[in-house]
C-alpha positions in Angstrom: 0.0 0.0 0.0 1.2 3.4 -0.8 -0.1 5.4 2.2 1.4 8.8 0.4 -1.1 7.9 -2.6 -3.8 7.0 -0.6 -3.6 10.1 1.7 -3.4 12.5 -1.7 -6.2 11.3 -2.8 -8.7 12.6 -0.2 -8.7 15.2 2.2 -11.1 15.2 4.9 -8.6 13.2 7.6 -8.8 15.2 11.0 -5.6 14.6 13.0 -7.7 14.0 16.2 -8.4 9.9 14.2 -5.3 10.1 13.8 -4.3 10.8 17.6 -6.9 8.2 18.5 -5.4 5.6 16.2 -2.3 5.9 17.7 -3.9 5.7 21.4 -5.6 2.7 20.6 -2.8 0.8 18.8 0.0 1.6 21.6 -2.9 -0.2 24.3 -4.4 -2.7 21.8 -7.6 -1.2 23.5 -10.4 1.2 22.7 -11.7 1.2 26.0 -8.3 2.5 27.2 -8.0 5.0 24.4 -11.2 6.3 25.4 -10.5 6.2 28.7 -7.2 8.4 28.1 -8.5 10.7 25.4 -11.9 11.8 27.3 -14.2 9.9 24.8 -16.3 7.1 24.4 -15.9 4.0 23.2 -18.1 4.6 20.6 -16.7 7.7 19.8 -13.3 5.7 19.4 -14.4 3.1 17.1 -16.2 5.9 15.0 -12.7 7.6 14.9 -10.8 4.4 13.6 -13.8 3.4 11.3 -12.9 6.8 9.7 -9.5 6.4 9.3 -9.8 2.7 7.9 -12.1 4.3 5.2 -10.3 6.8 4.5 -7.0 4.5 3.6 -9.2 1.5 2.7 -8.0 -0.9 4.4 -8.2 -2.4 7.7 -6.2 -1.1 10.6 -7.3 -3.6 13.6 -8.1 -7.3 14.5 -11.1 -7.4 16.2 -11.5 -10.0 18.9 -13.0 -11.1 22.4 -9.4 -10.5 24.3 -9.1 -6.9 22.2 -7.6 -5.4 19.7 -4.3 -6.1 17.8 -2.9 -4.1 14.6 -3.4 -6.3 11.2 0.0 -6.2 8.9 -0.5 -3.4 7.0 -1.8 -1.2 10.8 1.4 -1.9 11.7 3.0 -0.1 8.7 0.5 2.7 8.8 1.3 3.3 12.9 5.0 3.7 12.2 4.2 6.0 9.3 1.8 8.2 11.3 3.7 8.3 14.5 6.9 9.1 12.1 4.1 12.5 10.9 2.5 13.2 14.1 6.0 13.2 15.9 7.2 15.3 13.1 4.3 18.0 13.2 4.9 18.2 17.1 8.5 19.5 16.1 7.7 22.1 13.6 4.8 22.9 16.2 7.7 23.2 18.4 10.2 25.3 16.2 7.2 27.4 15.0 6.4 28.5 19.2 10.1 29.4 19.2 10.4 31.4 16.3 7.5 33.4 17.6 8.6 33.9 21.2 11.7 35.5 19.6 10.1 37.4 17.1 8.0 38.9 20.0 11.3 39.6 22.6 13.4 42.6 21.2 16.9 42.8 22.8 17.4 46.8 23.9 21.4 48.0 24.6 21.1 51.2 26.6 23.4 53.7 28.4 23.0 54.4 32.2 20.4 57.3 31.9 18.1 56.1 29.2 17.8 52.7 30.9 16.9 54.3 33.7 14.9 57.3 32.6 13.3 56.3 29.1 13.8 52.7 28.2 10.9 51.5 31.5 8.5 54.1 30.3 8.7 53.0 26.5 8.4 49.6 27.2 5.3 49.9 29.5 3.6 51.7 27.3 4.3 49.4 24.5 3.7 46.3 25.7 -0.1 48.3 26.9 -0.8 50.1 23.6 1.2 47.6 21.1 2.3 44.5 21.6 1.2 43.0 25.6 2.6 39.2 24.5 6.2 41.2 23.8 9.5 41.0 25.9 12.7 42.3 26.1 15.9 41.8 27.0 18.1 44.9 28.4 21.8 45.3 28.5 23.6 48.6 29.5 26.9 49.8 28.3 28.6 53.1 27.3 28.1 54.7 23.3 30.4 52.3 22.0 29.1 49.0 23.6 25.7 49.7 22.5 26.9 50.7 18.9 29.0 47.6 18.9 25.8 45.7 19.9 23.8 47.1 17.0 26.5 46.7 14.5 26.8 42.8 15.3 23.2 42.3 15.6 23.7 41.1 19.0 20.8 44.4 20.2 17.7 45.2 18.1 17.7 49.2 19.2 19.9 51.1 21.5 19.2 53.9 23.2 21.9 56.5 23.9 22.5 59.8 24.9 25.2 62.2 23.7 26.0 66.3 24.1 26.4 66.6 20.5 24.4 66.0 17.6 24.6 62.6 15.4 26.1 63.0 11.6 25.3 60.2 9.4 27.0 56.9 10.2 27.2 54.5 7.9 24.6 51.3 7.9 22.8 52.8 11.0 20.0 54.9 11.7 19.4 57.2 14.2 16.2 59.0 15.8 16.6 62.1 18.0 13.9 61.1 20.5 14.3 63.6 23.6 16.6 66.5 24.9 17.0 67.1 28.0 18.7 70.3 29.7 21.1 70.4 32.0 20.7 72.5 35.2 22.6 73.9 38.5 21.3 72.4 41.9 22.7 74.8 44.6 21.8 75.2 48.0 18.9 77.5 48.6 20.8 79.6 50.9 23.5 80.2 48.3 20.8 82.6 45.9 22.3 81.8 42.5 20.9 84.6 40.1 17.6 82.9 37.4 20.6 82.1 35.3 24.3 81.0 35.6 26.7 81.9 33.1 29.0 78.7 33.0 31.6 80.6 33.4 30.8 81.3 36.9 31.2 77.8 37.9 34.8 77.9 38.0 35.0 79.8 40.9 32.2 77.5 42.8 32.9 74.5 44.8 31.8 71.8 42.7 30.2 68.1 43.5 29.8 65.5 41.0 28.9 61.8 40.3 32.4 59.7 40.0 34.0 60.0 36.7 33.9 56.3 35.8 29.7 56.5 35.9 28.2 57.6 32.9 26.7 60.5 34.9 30.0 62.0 35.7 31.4 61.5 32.2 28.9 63.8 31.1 29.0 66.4 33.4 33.0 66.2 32.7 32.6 66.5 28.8 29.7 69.4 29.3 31.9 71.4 31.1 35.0 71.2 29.1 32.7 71.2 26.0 32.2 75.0 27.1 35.5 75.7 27.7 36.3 74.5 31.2 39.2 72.2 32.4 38.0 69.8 34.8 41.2 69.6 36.5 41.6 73.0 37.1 38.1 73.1 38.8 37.0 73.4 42.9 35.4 69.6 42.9 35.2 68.8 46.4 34.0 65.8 45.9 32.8 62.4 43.6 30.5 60.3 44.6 28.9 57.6 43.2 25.2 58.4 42.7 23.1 61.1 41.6 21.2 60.9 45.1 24.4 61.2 47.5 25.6 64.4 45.2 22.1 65.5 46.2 22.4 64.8 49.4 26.0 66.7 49.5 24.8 69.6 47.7 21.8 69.8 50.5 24.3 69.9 53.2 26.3 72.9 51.2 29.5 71.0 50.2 29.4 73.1 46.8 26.8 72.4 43.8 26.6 70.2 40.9 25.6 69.8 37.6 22.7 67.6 36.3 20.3 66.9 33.2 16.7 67.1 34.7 16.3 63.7 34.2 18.6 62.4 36.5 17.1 64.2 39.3 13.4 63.0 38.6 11.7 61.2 41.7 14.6 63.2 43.7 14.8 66.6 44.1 11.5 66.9 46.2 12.8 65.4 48.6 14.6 68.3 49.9 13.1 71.3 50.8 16.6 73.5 51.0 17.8 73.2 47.6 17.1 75.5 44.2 17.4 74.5 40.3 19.1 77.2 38.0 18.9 77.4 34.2 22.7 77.3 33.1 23.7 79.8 30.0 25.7 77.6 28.0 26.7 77.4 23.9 26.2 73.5 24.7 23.5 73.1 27.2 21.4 69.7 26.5 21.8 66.2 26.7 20.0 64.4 23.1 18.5 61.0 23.5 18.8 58.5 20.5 17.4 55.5 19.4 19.5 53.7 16.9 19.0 50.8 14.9 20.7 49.0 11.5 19.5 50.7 8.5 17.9 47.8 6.9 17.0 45.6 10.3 13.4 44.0 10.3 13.3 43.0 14.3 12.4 45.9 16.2 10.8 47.8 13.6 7.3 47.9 15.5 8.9 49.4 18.8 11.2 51.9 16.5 7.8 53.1 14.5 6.2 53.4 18.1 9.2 55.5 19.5 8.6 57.8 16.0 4.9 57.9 17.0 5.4 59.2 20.7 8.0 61.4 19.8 5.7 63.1 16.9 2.5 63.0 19.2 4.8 64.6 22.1 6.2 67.5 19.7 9.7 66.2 19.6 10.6 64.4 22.8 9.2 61.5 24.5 6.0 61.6 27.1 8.0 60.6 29.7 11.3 63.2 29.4 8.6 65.7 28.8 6.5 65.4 32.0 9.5 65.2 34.0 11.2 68.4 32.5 7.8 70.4 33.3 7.6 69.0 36.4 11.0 70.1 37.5 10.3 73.7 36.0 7.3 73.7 38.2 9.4 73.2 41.4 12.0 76.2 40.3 9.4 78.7 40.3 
């Protein structure tokens, strides 16, 4: 018998006979494959009735002890367990290939991953995509390039003081800027807006160097003209909330993009933000991505939706930038 032929020829097999088949043979028992499958014995025998017909031959040996598979059932069971273990597998591969298709791997420096990247992905997985899931890793500019360049990330998100020129194979999507401000003490009654300049003759505390945070402050300042080394830092420490803690007890000010202070500032009642006067005076967020990449593309259209619905920058930098203002008035 040529059980390919056979099954070409007609097309209204349902893979539960086959199931049942396969049930019944491995027990040499209807009444067991009913029993395990949730149906009756009737139901059974209809089911390998079916399949019988449908290959034309005859699958079982009928007797008082049971059932046994006739020659050519013996044949068809290793053919159709050889199918239905088969189908199980590309079942198998299919669920897999999905699952990844629906994580998206995210590189992201310090700030973003803290500040942006939480807020995007809530809001995706609630407006978009809830099945999604993501995987985060956080490095510096170059690591999350790197990451996007090998393939390794589907989007990073990083954040620079000067503006992206093209860069060949990847794209890039100005999604936020942020400013950066002056938290003094209130005592100290900076004027509504410091000259950079000024700060060289202030006592100065900052985030350690080796944090992304301090590298930025470090490359504002000497980005407008200021040596680091030849400033009054009194000291580094190594979190945005112990600077602020510092600055509150009037060991000198620091530097910050509003960001980074989110969730933190009201928590003193004696310090005071000040608007710096600066020739560079944000912090740009970017989303980047290989040019022609197809994973990711729904969360990168989503970021280009938020940022155009938001004017520019991203819910989330927004709100916090106009809450801050609030406070400093």
């Amino acid at each position: 018998m040529n059980l390919n032929r056979a099954m070409s020829s007609h097309y209204d097999l349902k893979l539960s006979h086959i199931r049942t088949f396969l049930i019944a043979a491995e027990h040499s028992s209807f009444r067991e494959a009913a029993r395990r499958l949730g149906l009756t014995v009737a139901t059974v025998s209809n089911h390998i009735a079916a399949l019988e017909s449908f290959l034309g031959i005859r699958l079982f040996e009928r007797g008082a002890k049971g059932v046994k598979l006739t020659a050519e059932g013996q044949r068809v069971y290793a053919e159709l367990k050889k199918l239905i273990d088969g189908l199980m597998e590309i079942k198998e591969k299919v669920k897999l290939l999905s699952a990844k298709a629906s994580t998206i791997t995210i590189a992201s420096m310090e700030l973003s991953l803290k500040h942006i990247v939480p807020c995007v992905i809530s809001r995706y997985k609630k407006e978009i995509d809830p099945n999604s899931s993501f995987i985060l890793k956080r490095g510096d500019e170059a690591y999350c390039i790197k990451e996007i360049k090998e393939g390794k990330s589907d989007i990073a998100f990083i954040e620079r003081l000067h503006e992206v020129h093209s860069v060949r194979d990847l794209e890039f999507m100005e999604i936020a800027r942020d400013k950066l401000v002056i938290v003094s003490p209130l005592g100290w009654r900076l004027t509504r807006r410091v000259d950079i300049k000024e700060i060289s003759r202030k006592p100065l505390v900052v985030c350690n160097l080796e944090t992304s945070l301090g590298g930025f402050v470090k490359a504002f300042l000497e980005a407008n003209g200021l040596k680091y080394d030849e400033l009054n830092v009194k000291a580094e420490f190594p979190s945005i909330s112990s600077v602020l803690t510092a600055v509150s007890q009037e060991l000198g000010l620091t530097i910050a993009p509003l960001t980074s202070i989110r969730g933190l500032i009201s928590h003193y009642d004696n310090l005071k933000i000040t608007p710096i006067k600066a020739e560079k005076g944000y912090l740009i967020f970017y989303a980047v991505k290989l040019e022609e990449a197809e994973r990711g593309v729904s969360l990168w259209s989503y970021l280009a939706k938020l940022r155009d619905e938001a004017q520019g920058m991203l819910p989330c930098v927004k709100r916090i930038s106009e809450r801050i203002w609030k406070l400093m008035r």
